[in-house]
C-alpha positions in Angstrom: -16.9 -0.8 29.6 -14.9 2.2 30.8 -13.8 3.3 27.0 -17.7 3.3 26.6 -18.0 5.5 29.6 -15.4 8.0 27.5 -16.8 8.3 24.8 -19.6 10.9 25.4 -16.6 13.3 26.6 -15.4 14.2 23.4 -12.2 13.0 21.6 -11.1 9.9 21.6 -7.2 9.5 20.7 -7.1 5.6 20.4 -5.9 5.2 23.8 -3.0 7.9 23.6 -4.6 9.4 26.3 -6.7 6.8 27.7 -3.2 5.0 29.5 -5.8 4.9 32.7 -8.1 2.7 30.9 -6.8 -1.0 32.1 -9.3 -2.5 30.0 -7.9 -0.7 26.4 -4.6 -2.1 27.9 -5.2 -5.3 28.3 -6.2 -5.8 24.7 -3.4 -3.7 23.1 -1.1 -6.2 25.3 -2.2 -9.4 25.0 -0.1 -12.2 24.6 0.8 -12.2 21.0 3.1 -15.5 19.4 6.4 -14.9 19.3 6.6 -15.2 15.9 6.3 -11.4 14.1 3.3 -10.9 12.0 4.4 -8.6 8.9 1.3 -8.3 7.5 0.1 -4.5 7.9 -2.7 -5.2 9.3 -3.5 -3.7 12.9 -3.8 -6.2 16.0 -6.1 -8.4 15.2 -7.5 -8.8 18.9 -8.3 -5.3 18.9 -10.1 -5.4 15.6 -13.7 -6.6 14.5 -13.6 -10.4 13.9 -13.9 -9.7 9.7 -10.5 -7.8 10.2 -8.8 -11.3 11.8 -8.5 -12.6 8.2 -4.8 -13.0 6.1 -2.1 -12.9 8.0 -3.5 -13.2 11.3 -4.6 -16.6 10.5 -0.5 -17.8 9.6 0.5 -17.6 13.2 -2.1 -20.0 14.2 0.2 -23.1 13.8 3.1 -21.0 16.3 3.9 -22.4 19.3 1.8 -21.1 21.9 3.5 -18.3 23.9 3.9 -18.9 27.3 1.4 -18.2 30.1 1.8 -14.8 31.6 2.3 -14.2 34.9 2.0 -11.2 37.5 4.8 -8.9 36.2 8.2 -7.9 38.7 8.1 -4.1 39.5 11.0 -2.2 39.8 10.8 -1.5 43.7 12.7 2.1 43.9 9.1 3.6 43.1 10.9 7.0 43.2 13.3 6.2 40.3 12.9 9.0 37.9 12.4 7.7 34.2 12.0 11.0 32.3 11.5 14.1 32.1 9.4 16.3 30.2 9.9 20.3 30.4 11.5 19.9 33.6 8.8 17.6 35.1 9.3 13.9 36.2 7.9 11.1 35.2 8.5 8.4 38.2 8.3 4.5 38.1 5.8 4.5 40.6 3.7 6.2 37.8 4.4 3.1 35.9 4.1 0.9 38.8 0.5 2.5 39.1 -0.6 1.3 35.8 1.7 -2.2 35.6 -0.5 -3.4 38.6 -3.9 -2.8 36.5 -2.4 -5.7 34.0 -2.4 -8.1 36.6 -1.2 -11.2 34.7 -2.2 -10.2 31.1 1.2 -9.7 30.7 4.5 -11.8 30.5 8.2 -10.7 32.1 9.3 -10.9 28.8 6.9 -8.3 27.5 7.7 -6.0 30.0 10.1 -3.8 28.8 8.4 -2.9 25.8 4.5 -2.5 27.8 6.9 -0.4 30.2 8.1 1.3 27.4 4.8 2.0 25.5 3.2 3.4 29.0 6.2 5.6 29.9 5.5 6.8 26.0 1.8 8.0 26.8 3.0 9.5 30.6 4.9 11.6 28.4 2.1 12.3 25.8 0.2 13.0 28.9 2.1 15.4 30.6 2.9 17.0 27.5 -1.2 17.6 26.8 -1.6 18.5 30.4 1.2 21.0 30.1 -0.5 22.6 27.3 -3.5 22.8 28.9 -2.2 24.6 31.9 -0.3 26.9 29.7 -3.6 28.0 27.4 -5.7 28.1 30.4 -7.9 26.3 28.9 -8.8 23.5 31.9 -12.9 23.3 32.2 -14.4 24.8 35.4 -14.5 22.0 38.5 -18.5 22.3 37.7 -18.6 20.8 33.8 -16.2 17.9 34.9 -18.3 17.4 37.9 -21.1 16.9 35.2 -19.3 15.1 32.6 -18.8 12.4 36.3 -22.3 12.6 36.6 -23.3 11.2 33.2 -20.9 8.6 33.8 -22.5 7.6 36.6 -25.9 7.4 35.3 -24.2 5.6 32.0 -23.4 3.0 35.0 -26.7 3.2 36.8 -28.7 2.1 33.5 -26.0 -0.9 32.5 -27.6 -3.8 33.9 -24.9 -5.8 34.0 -22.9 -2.8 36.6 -26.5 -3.0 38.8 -25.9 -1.8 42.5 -22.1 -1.1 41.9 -21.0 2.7 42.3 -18.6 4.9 39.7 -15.7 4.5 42.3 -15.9 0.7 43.0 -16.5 0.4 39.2 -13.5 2.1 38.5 -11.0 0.5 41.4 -12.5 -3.1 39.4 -10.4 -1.8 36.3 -7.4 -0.3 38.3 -8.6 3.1 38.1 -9.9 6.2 40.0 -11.7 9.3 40.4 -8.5 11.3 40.3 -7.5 9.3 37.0 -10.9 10.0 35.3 -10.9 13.4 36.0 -7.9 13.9 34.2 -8.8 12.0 31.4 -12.1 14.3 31.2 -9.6 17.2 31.5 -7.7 16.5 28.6 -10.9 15.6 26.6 -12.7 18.7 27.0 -10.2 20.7 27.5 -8.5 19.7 23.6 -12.2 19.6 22.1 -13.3 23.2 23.4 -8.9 24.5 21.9 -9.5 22.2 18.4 -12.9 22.1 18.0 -13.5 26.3 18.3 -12.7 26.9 14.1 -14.7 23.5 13.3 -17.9 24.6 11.5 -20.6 22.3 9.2 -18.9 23.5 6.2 -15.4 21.9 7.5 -16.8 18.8 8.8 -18.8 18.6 5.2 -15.7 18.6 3.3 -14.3 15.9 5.8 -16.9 14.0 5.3 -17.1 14.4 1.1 -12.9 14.0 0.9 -13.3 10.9 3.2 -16.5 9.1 2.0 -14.4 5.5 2.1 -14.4 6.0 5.6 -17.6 6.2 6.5 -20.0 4.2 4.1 -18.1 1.0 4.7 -16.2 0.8 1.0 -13.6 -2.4 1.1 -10.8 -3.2 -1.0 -9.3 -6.3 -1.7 -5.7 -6.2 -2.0 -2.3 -7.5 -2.4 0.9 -6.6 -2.0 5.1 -7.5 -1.7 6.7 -6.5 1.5 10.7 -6.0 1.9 10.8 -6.1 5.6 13.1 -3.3 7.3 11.9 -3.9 10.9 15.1 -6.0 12.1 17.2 -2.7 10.3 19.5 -0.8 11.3 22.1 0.8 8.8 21.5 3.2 5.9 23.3 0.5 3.6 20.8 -2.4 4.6 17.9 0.2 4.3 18.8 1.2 1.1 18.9 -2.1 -0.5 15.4 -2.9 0.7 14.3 0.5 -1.1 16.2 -1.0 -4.0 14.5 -4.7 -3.9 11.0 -3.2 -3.7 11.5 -0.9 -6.3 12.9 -4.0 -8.7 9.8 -5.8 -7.9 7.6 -2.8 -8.8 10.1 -2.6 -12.0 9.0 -6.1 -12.8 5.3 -5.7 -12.2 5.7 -2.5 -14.5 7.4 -4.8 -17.2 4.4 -7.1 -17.5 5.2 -9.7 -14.6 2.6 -11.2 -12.7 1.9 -9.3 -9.5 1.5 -12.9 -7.3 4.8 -14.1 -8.3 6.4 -11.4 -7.7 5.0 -11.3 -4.3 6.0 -15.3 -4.2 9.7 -14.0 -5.1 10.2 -11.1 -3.3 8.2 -10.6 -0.9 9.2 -11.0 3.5 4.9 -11.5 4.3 3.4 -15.3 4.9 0.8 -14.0 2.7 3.5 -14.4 0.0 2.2 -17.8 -0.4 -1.1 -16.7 -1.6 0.6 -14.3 -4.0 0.3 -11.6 -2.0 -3.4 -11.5 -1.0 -4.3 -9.7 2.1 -8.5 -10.0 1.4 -10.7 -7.3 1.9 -10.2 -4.2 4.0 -11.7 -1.1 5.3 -10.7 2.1 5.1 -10.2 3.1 8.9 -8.8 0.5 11.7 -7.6 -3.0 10.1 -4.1 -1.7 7.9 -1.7 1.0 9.3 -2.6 4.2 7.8 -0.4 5.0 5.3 -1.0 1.3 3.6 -4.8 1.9 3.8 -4.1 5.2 2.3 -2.4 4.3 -0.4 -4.5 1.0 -1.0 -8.0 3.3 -1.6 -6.2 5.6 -3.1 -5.9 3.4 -6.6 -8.7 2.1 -8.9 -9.0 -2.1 -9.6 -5.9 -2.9 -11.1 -3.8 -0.2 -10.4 -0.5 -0.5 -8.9 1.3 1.5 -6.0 4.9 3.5 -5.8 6.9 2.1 -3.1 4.9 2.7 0.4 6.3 2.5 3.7 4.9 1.9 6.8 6.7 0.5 9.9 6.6 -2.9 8.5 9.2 -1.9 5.7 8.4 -1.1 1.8 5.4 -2.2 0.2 3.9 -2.2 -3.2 -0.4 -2.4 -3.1 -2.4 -4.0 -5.9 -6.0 -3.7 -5.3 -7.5 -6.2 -7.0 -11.4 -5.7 -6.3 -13.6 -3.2 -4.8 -17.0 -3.5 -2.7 -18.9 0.0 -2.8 -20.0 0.7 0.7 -23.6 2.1 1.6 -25.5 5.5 1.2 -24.7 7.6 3.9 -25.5 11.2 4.6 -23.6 13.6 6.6 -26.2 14.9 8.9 -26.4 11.4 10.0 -22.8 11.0 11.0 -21.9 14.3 11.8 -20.9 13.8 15.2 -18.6 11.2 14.3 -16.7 12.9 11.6 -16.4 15.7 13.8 -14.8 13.2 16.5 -12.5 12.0 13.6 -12.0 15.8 12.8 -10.4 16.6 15.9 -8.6 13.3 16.7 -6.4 14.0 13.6 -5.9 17.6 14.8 -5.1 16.5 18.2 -2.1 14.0 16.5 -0.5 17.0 15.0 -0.6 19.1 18.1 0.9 16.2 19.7 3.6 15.6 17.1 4.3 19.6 17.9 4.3 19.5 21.4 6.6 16.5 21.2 9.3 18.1 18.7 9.3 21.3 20.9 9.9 20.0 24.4 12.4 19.3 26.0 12.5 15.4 26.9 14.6 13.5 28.9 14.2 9.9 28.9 16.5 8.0 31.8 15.4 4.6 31.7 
């Protein structure tokens, strides 16, 4: 309910920013089977039920991981974990949003939910840096009235009836003080990205990006050479080499599915490769889906790689999506608009501070 409350307030950076939001959490850290999925598909608990298709489906015979329990804090709450232009990041910062997991979470996940939250602190503190340094932080009157709308938002939810903004928010771990900030950040970066953004950019968005937005699908396959498990330039290497055999192969005439069957590290292997349809935006990791719409029926990628390892696409059918007109959607590209501008900034802000990470 809370990421609904957000919305209105401009960008949304799919939960970078939002670490506050216990609700986003708890799906982005669910209890996944131990096994690895290697499909590139995103998390499938976080996606629309069509996108729950492939891959997801092969760790349904795992064993079932165990139940999770109320997590073990580190008790020096004044433990510093990093630092980020000379400011600290503490565990009881962590601590703070651990607690709003309750027992979605297992010890064994731990470290790596400790990790990923430590990750947006710093993301955080980076943007709030910024912010301060631009003087660009809206007046305490617009983020009193960005709270306002929020709490009529709650006001005509019937299922929120008689429950105030505060005791809402304290139900999902959270706080005035934490909203605020998130409202900071998200006026703040739309006012600084958002001041060159005219029709005439958002209309080339929108005509460069049509896939996006009138619900085009591919159907695809492809052959993975997994480099997740990785770790020297030698072992690296010889998974560039593999992948670019297969694609040799495929080139030469070969049937794409058994080279998937022979080469490839995915379950969907077994199926020669078939991942079913996609969209554009939110199932695959970007630069697969890129490259995926990117060819025509038949076609073939180069060598792609995401974080999964090296793939090679095939598309193998494609559903035209609907008519849509930009002055129909124009808020939304304009949202997608300056979440890819606010990426970049935070790539820069992160490759010029100075970041010191303890734990």
């Amino acid at each position: 309910m809370l990421r609904g409350c957000v919305k209105p307030l401009g960008i949304i950076l799919g939960g970078i920013l939002c670490i506050h939001l216990s609700t986003y959490a708890a799906e982005t850290y669910a209890p996944k089977p131990s096994s690895p999925q290697t499909s590139p598909q995103k998390n499938a608990k976080t996606a629309p039920k069509a996108e729950a298709k492939s891959e997801a489906k092969t760790v349904a015979n795992e064993p079932k991981p165990k139940e999770a329990v109320p997590v073990k804090k580190e008790e020096n709450s004044n433990k510093i974990l990093a630092t980020v232009n000379g400011e600290n990041i503490d565990q009881k910062d962590v601590n703070l949003i651990l607690t709003r997991f309750g027992n979605q979470i297992s010890e064994e996940q731990l470290p790596s939910v400790t990790k990923q939250i430590l990750d947006g602190l710093i993301t955080q503190k980076l943007i709030m840096q910024f912010i301060r340094d631009k003087k660009i932080e809206p007046a305490k009157a617009t983020i009193d009235a960005e709270l306002n709308k929020v709490r009529e938002e709650i006001k005509s939810n019937p299922t929120l009836a008689n429950q105030t903004l505060e005791q809402v928010l304290e139900s999902h771990g959270s706080s005035i003080d934490d909203l605020k900030k998130d409202i900071t950040i998200s006026l703040s970066l739309e006012k600084y990205l958002g001041k060159d953004l005219d029709d005439k950019k958002l209309k080339a968005h929108f005509e460069q990006n049509k896939a996006v937005y009138d619900d085009t699908e591919v159907k695809a396959s492809h052959v993975l050479v997994d480099t997740r498990s990785m770790k020297t330039d030698e072992e690296l290497a010889q998974a560039k080499n593999k992948i670019d055999k297969a694609k040799a192969e495929v080139v030469a005439g070969k049937d794409f599915a058994d080279i998937a069957k022979q080469y490839s590290d995915c379950p969907s292997k077994d199926k020669g490769g078939d991942l079913g349809f996609f969209k554009r935006k939110g199932q695959m990791v970007e630069p697969f889906a890129a490259a995926a719409f990117a060819l025509k029926v038949g076609q073939v990628s180069d060598p792609v790689k995401t974080n999964f390892g090296y793939h090679i696409i095939k598309v193998t059918e494609i559903k035209q999506g609907k008519d849509v007109k930009f002055d129909d959607i124009k808020q939304i590209v304009k949202q997608d608009v300056l979440q890819e501008k606010a990426q970049v900034l935070i790539s820069e802000l992160r490759q010029k501070a100075k970041i010191d990470i303890k734990a």
